[in-house]
N, C-alpha and C positions, 0 to 999 in steps of 0.2 A: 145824753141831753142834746134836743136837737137849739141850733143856732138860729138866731134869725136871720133875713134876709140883710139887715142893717148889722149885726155881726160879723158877715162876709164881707160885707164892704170895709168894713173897717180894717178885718187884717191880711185882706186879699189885695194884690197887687190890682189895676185895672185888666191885663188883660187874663192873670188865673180868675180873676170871678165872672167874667165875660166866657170864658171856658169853659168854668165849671157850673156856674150856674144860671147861664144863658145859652149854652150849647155853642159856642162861636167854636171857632178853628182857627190854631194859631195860623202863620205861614208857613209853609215846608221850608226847612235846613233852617231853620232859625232859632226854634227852643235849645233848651241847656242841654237836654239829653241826647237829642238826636244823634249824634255822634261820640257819647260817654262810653267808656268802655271798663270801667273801675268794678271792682269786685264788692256784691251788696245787695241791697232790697230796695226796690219804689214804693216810696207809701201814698195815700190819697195826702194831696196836700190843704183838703178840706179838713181830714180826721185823723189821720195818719192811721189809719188802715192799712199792712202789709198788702202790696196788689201782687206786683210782680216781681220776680227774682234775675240778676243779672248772668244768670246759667241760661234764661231762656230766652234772653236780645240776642236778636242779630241783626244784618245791615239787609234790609226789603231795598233799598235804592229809593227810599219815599219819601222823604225828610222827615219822618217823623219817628220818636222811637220804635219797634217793631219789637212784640216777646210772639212767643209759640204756646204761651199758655202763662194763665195767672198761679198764682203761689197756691192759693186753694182757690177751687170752682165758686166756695159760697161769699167769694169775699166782691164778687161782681152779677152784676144783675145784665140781664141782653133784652133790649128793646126792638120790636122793629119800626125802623124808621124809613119813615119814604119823603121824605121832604127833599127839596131839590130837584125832583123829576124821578128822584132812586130808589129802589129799594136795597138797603142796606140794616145790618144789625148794629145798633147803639149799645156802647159798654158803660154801664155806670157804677161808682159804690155802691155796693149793697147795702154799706153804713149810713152814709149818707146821702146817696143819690145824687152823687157830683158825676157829671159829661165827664165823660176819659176821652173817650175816641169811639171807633166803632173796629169792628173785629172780621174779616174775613175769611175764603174757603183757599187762599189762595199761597199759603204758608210752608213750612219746612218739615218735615215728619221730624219726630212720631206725632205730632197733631194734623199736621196738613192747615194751621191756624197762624193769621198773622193777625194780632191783636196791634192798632195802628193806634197810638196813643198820645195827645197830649202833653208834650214837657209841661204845659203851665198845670199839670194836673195832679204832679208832682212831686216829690221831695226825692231823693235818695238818701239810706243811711248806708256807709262803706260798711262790710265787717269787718270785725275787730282785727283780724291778721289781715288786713287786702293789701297789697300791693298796688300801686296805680298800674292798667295793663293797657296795651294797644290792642286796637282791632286787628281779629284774626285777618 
C-alpha cells in the first residue's frame, strides 16, 4: 500500500523525508551510520525493505555509509541522474521509491561498487546474536 505524501511527513523526521523523498543529502560524517559497525541489516526506513547487509559496509573515507552491494539486486532500482553539473547513478527502493544515495564504479571487489548511502534513509535491525563490533 503505497503512502501519501502527507503520511511521510507525519512519521518522517524533517531531514529523512527531505532525503527520501525530496532527494536532498544529508552532510557527510554526520548521520547515525556512517561510522556503525554493529552486526545486521539496513532497511528503507520509508518501508522497511531489507536493502543492505553489514558484511558489505566498509569505511570509503566519505562520510557516508558505504556497502559493496545490496542484499538482493531487486530490492533497489538505479537511475541516471545528472543534476548538479554530474552524471552520476541514483539508488532508490524498488518498494517504495525512497532517494538512498547514489552508487559508484569506484568500490572494493568482488563488486568493484561503492553504493554511498544515506543514514536518514535508514533503519538498522542488529541480528539476533550480534555482538556490538569495531571497525576493522
Amino acid at each position: 500500500m503505497k503512502k501519501t505524501d502527507q503520511e511521510y511527513k507525519e512519521t518522517l523526521s524533517e531531514i529523512e523525508y527531505r532525503v527520501t523523498r525530496e532527494a536532498a543529502t544529508e552532510h557527510p560524517f554526520t548521520g547515525k551510520y556512517w561510522d556503525h559497525w554493529d552486526q545486521g541489516k539496513y532497511t528503507c526506513i520509508c518501508c522497511g525493505t531489507p536493502l543492505f547487509l553489514s558484511d558489505t559496509k566498509f569505511d570509503a573515507g566519505c562520510g557516508w555509509p558505504s556497502y559493496n552491494a545490496p542484499e538482493e539486486a531487486s530490492a533497489i532500482t538505479e537511475i541516471k541522474d545528472t543534476s548538479h553539473g554530474m552524471i552520476r547513478t541514483e539508488v532508490r527502493c524498488a518498494n517504495c521509491d525512497a532517494h538512498l544515495g547514489h552508487v559508484f564504479e569506484d568500490g572494493p571487489m568482488p563488486t568493484g561498487l561503492r553504493y554511498c548511502i544515506n543514514s536518514a534513509s535508514l533503519n538498522f535491525e542488529p541480528s539476533n546474536n550480534a555482538q556490538p563490533s569495531l571497525k576493522d
